[in-house]
C-alpha positions in Angstrom: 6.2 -2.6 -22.1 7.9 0.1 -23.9 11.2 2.0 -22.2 9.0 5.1 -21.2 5.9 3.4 -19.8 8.0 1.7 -17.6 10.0 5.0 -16.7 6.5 6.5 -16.2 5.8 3.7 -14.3 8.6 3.8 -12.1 8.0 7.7 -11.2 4.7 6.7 -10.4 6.0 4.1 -8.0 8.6 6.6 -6.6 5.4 9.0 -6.0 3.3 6.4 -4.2 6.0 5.4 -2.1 6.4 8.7 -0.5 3.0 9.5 -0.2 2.4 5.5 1.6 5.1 6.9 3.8 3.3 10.1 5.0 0.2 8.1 5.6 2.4 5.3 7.3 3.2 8.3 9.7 -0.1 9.9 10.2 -1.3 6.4 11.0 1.7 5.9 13.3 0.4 9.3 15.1 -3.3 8.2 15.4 -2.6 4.9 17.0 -0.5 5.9 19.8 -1.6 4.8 22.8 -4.5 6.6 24.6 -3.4 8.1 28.3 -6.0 7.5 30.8 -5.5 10.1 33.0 -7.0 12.3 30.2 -10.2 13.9 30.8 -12.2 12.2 28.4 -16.2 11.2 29.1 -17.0 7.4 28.7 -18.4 7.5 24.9 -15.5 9.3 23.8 -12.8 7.1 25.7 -14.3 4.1 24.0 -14.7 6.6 20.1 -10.9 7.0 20.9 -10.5 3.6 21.4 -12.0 2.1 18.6 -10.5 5.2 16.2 -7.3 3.9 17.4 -8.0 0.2 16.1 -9.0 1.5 13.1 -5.6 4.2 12.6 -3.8 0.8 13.4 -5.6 -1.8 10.7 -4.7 1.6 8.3 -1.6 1.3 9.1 -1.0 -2.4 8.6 -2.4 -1.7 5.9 -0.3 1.2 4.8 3.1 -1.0 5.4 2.3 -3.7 3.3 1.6 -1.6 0.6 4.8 -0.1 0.8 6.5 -3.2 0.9 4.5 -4.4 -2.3 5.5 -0.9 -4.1 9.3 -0.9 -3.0 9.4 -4.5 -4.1 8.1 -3.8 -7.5 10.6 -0.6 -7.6 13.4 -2.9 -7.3 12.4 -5.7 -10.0 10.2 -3.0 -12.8 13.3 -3.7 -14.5 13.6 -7.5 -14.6 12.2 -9.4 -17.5 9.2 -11.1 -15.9 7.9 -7.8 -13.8 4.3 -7.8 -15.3 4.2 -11.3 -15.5 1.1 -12.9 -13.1 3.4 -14.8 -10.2 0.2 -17.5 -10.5 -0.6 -18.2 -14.1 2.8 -16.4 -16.0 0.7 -14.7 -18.1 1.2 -10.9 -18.3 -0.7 -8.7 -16.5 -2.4 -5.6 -18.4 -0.6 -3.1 -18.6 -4.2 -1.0 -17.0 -4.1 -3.0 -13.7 0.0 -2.4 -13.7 -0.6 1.5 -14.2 -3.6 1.5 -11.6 -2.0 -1.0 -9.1 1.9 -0.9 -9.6 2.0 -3.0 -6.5 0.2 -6.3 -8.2 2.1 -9.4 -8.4 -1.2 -11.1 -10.3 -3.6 -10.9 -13.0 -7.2 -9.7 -12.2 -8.0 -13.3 -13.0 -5.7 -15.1 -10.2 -6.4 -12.0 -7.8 -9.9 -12.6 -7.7 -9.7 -16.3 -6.9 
């Protein structure tokens, strides 16, 4: 990897880390807990329920991510970053640009 795909790729890693942290607090603001004493028929209580489940898998989701992307921040520098954690082989540079977060090859992901 050449010294501006990886500065290319680091500003893309920057970008995705602040927009994972907006999401992380929209999802924070969907899966606050519902009140009861609001007026809310039966159907809806339980659509507001399970919306909430779903706002909090998000933002499980959402956190891990960011961990995965911050992690890769702090080692795109390192000799082995782009090197499959699995197999040692390097990872294409495609998946790398797509998924700057992947600590695998599409081979050893998919197993």
């Amino acid at each position: 990897m050449t010294a501006e795909e990886r500065a290319d790729l680091k500003a893309k890693i920057e970008e995705q880390i602040e927009e994972t942290k907006v999401k992380i607090e929209e999802f924070e603001e969907l899966s606050k807990p519902i009140a009861p004493d609001i007026s809310l028929g039966r159907i809806t209580r339980m659509d507001a329920i399970n919306n909430k489940s779903v706002a909090e898998a998000a933002l499980r989701t959402a956190k891990r991510k960011l961990g995965k992307l911050q992690h890769a921040l702090a080692k795109i520098d390192s000799p082995d970053f782009g090197t499959c954690t699995v197999c040692k082989r390097p990872i294409q540079p495609k998946r790398i640009m797509l998924m700057p977060e992947s600590s695998r090859c599409v081979r050893c992901a998919s197993r």
